[in-house]
N, C-alpha and C positions, 0 to 999 in steps of 0.2 A: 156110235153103234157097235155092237156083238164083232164086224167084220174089224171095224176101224183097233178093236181092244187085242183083237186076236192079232195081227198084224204088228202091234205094238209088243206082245208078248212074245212075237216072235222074236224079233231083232232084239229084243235084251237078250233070247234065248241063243242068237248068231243063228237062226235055223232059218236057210234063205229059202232053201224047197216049198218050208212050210208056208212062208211070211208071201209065196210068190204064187203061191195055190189061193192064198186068201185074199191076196188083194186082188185077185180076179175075179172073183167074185164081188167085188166092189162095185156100183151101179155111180159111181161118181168121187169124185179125188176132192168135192169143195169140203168145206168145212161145215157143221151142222150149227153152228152157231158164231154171230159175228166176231172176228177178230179174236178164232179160235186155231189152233194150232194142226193142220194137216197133216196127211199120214209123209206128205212128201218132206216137210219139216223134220219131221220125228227120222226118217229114214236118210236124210242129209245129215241130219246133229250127228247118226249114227256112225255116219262114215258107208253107208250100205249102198254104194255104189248102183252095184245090178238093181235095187228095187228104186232107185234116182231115175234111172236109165227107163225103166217099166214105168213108171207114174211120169213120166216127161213122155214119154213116145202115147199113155192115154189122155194126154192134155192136162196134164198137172201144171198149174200155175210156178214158174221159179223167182218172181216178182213180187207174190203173193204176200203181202205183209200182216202178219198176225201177229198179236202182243208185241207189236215193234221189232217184230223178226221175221225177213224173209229167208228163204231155205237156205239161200246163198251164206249171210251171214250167219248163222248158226251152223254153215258147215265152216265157215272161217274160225268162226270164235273155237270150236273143237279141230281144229290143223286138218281138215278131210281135204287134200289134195285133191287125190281124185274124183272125191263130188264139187270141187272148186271148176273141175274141169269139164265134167257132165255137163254142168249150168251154162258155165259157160257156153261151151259147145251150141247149147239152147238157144244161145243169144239172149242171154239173161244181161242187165244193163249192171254194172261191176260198179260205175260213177256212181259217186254221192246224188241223192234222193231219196233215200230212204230215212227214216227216223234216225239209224245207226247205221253207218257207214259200212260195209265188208270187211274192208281194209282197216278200218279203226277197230273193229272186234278183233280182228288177229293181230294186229299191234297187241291191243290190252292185253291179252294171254300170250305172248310171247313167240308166235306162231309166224318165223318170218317166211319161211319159205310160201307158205298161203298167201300172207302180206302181199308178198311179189307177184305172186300170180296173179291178182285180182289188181294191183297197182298197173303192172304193166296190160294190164285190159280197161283200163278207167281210162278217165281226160287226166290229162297230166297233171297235176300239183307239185307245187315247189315244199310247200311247208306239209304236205305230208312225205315227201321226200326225206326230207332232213327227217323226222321220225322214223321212217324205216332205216336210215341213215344210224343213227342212235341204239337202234335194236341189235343192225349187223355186226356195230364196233364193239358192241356189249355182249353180241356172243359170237365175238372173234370169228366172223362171217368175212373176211377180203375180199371175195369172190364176191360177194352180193354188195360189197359196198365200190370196189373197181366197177358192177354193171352201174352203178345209181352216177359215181362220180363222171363216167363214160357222156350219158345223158344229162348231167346238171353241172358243168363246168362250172357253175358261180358259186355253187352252193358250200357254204360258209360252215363247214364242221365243226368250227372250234366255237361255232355261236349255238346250235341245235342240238349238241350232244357236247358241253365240257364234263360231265360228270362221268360219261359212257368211255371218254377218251381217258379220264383220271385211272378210273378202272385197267382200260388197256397198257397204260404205263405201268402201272402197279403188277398186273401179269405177265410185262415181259413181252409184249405183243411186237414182233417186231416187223410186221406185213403190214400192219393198220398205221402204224408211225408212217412206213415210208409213202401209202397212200396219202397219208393227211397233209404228209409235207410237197408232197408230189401236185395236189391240188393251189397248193400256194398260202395256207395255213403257214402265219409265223411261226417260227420256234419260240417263242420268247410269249406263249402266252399262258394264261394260267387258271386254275381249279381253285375257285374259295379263294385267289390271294395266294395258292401256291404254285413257284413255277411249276412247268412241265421236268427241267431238269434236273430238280429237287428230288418231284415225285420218282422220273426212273432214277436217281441215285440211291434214296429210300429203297425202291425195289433191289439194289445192288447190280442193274443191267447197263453195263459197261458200254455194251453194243449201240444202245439207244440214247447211253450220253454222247458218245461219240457221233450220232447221227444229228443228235440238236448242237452239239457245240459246233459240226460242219457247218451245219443251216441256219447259222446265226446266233443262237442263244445264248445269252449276258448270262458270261460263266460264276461271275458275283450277286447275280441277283436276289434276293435274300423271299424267305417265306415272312406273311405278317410277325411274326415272331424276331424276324432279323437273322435266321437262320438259311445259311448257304448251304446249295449243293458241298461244297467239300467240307463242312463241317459235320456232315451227317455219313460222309465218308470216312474222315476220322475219326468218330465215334463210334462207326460198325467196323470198323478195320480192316474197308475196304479199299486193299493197298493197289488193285488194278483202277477203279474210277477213279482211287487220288491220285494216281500216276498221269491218269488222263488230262482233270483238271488243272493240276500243277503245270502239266503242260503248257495248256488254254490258256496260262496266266491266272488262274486261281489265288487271291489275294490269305494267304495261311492268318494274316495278323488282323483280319473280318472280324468285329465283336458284334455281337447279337444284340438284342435289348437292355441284355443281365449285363452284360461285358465279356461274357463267356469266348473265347476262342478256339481253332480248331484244336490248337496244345493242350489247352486247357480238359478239354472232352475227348484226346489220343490218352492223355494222364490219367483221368478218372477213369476212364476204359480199361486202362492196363494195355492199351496197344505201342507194346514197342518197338517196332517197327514200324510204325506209324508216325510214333513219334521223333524216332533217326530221319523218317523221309521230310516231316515238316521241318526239324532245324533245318538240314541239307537245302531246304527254300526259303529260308529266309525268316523261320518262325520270331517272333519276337519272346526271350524268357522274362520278362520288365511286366508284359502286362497283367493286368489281374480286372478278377471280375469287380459286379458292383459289392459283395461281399468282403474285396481286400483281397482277396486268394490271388497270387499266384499261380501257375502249372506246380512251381516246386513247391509249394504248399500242400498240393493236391497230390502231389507224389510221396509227399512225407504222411499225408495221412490216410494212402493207400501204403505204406512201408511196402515199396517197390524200390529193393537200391541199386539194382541196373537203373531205372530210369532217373533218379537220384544223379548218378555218376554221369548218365547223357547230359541232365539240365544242366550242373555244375560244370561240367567241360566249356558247355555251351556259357556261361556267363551268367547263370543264376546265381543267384543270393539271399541270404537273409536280410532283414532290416528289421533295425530297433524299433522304428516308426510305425510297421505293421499293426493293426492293431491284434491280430493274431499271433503274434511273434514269438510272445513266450511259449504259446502252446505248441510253435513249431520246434522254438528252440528244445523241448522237453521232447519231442518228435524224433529230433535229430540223433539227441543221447540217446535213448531208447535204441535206435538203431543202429547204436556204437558209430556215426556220422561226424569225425572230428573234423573231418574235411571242410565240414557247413560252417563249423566256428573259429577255424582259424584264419590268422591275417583277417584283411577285408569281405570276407566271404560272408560275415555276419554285422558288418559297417556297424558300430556305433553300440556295441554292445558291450555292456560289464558284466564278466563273470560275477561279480559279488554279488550282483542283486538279486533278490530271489525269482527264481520262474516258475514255482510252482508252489503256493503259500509260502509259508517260509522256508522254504528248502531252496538251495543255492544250484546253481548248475552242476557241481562235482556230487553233491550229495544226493542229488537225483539221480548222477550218472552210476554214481556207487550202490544204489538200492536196487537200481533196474541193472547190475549187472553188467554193464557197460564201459571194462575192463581199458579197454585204450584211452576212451575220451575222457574217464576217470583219470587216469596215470597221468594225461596229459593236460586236464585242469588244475589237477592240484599241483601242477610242476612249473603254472604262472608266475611271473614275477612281477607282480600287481606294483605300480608305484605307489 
């Protein structure tokens, strides 16, 4: 009707005076036609409080279900607090019975704080619990997930929200970690297959390795990939969480699927200081990926000669057997590296043969300018 249109133009218009003049004029709050939408509907979605308040004190239905929506939940699915509150007040029924739940429209639109009001007025539910549950750690809500944990001791975080909790590792969250672990949630459990201590290593939060390695977490446990927490440490050259780990016993000599190790990926990186802290544990310089590489492969074909000089100290070498070898040996001159070929350093290798078509080791060294290791091939005394 003309009154029910004007009303409605009001509260688009935010004009309460006028919307409050006209609904009194209203001979009735029902709907003109079945499982049609009330003016009390339209003024709940709104958020419009004071005309909630006027159509409930004329006997406006808040139960009323139209098009599968009572006023209750369309002022949930729109976050209207305070018409969450009106209704209630009413003694509107909050529990599931309706077509769409309250509490499940303001879950779907993201609406926890309504969520909670209309949850904590319903029968209890466990597994919509864990849903609101999901929502708070997902928007780093502590407070509203300490009230839920408070009420649902059993309730099993790391089963109804891993993806909400992946997230809060990823930001750093360091309030939702200590509740989840506080509930009795192991450390050692995981997103897709990746640990928890992977994922805050990835984020670079020192703080929250340090709180799963206390509370248990297998500091070796690898992602599907084969890939550890401290190898993703020494690949972002993050020298405080591999301090951490190395601590924890962190295994540096860990190969992934490839055969990759943490050296291997501090090398590639260019992290050297990274890489002084994994020798100093124990790194092994022997191993090589499934490619055949080396760290000191990978160093020579970043021509990085600090970290050159660390692996060599450390007991790297060349070998003839490599099947990269020559390309390394050609590497090495380049970088004026006479250190890599002399003595046993390069086991089993003939300067005479060629390592680069048919170009000899000295006549590479002397093309590319590589004045020492030049002087000091050609000054072999070949038998």
């Amino acid at each position: 009707n003309k009154a029910a249109q004007k009303i409605l133009a009001d509260l688009n218009l935010r004009s309460p005076e006028a919307a409050l003049i006209s609904a009194q004029r209203l001979s009735s709050l029902k709907p003109e036609a079945p499982k049609a939408l009330t003016i009390l509907h339209s003024a709940a979605a709104a958020g419009r409080v004071d005309l909630v308040n006027y159509f409930l004190s004329r006997g406006g239905d808040p139960d009323l279900d139209s098009k599968q929506s009572t006023p209750l939940r369309l002022a949930a699915a729109n976050g209207r607090n305070d018409v969450i509150k009106a209704i209630l007040a009413a003694k509107s029924s909050a529990a599931p019975g309706t077509a769409i739940q309250p509490v499940a429209a303001a879950l779907d639109l993201g609406h926890l704080d309504a969520a909670m009001l209309l949850f904590n007025a319903s029968v209890a539910d466990q597994a919509m619990a864990g849903r609101i549950a999901a929502l708070a750690i997902q928007q780093d809500r502590s407070d509203v997930l300490a009230e839920l944990l408070a009420k649902y001791r059993d309730l099993d975080l790391a089963s109804v929200s891993p993806f909400a909790i992946g997230q809060a590792l990823l930001r750093r969250d360091h309030e939702i970690l200590d509740l989840i672990l506080a509930s009795g949630v192991k450390a050692d459990r995981k997103v897709e297959g990746i640990p928890w201590l992977v994922l805050s290593t990835y984020a670079g939060d020192v703080s929250n390795v340090g709180t799963l390695l206390h509370a248990g977490a297998a500091v070796d446990a690898p992602d599907p990939q084969g890939i550890t927490a401290l190898m993703l440490a020494a690949q972002g050259g993050r020298r405080d969480v591999l301090r951490v780990l190395l601590a924890a016993g962190a295994d540096p000599n860990h190969q992934d699927g490839h055969g990759t190790t943490s050296l291997h990926l501090a090398t590639a990186a260019g992290q050297l200081e990274t890489v002084a802290e994994l020798l100093a544990h124990g790194a092994r310089v022997d191993l090589r990926d499934e490619t055949g590489r080396s760290a000191l492969d990978l160093t020579l074909i970043m021509q990085s000669r600090p970290a050159i000089s660390m692996l060599v100290a450390a007991g790297a070498k060349l070998s003839s057997g490599d099947p990269s070898f020559g390309a390394m040996v050609i590497q090495a001159i380049i970088l004026d590296q006479a250190d890599l070929l002399r003595g046993d350093s390069a086991s089993g290798w003939n300067p005479e043969l060629p390592v680069f078509e048919s170009l000899t080791a000295s006549e590479v060294a002397e093309a590319s300018g590589a004045k020492a290791t030049a002087d000091w091939l050609n000054s072999l005394s070949l038998p």
